[in-house]
N, C-alpha and C positions, 0 to 999 in steps of 0.2 A: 457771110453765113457759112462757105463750107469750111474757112479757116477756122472757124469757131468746131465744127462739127467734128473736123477732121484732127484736134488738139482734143477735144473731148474722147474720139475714138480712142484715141494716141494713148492718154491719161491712162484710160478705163484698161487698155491691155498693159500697159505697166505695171499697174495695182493687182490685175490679175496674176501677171506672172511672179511679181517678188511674192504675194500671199502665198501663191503655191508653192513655191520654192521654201517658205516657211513650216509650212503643213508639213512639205514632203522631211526635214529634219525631224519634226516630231513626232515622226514615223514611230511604230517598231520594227526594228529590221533583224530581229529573232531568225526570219524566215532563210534570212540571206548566209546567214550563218551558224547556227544550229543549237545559239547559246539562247540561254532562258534562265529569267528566276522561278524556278517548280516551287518551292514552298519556302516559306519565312514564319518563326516562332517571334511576335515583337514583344509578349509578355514572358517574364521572366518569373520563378518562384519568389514569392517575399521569403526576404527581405533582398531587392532585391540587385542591392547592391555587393550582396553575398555571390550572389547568382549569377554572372555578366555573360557569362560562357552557354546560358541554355538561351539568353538572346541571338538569335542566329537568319541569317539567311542563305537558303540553299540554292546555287548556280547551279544546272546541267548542261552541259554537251549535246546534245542530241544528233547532232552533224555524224558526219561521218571522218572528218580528219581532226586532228588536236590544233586548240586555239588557242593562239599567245592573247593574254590579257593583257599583257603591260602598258601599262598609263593607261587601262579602263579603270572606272571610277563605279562606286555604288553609294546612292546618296539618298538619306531620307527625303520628309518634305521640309525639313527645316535646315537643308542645304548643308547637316554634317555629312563629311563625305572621307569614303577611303579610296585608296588611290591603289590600284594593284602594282607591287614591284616585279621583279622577274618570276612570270608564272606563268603554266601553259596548262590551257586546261585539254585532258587526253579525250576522244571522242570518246562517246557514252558512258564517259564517266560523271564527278558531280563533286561539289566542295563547298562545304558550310563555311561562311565568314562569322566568324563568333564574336559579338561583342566584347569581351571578356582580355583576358592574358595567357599565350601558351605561346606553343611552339608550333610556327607553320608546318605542316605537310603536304601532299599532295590531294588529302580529303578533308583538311581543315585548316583555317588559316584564324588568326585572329588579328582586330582592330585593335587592340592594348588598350582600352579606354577603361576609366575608373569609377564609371557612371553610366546609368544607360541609357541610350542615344534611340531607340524604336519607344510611339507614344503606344500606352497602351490603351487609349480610347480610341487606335485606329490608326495608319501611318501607311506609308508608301513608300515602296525602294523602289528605284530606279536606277539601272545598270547604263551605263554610257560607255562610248567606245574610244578608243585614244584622239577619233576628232570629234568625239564629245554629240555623236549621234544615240539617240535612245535605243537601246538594243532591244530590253525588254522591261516590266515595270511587274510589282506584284505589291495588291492583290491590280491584277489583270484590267483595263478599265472595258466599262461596260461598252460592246460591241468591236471592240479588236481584237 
């Protein structure tokens, strides 16, 4: 009987620790670092494949030192995703990722797509970090 209890014990703290360790990845850890998605346009004007470029989402800094992004990802809910190349972003500054075609800057960057990638009955970006931790997520979910 305690063999029995004492494997049940055993079980039950296992289960508890790998879930937690699950939760705690899909965190936001915005907090840790000072990056955020502040706002996101996911409707574009019709027609509006004309338009790609007013689809956008907007990162900030908020921290206090500049953050390399490289291999951070931002990815709808239907798992298209852009992949940051060498880019830092300066504290309290901010940088739109444009759906659209241009030329990167240090306040805009675009995904070169030829279609647009945000629904607009509603959609979610999600910012991830080069080990693919959720940094921050917009719109915001309720109670985080």
């Amino acid at each position: 009987m305690n063999s029995i209890r004492l494997i049940g014990t055993l079980t039950f703290a296992l289960l508890a620790l790998f879930l937690g360790a699950a939760l705690v990845q899909g965190e936001d850890s915005s907090a840790e670092t000072g990056i955020v998605i502040s706002n996101a346009n996911f409707i574009a004007p019709t027609p509006e494949k004309e338009n790609l470029n007013e689809e956008w989402v907007e990162i900030s800094n908020n921290g206090g030192v500049d953050e390399d992004l490289t291999g951070w990802t931002l990815e709808d809910a239907q798992n298209h995703t852009y992949t940051f190349k060498s880019f830092s972003l300066t504290a309290g500054s901010k940088v739109k990722l444009h759906t659209g075609q241009g030329t990167d800057s240090a306040e805009d960057l675009f995904w070169n797509k030829n279609s647009p990638v945000w629904n607009n009955s509603g959609d979610t970006a999600t910012l991830k970090d080069a080990s693919e931790n959720v940094v921050s997520s917009f719109p915001k979910s309720e109670g985080a």
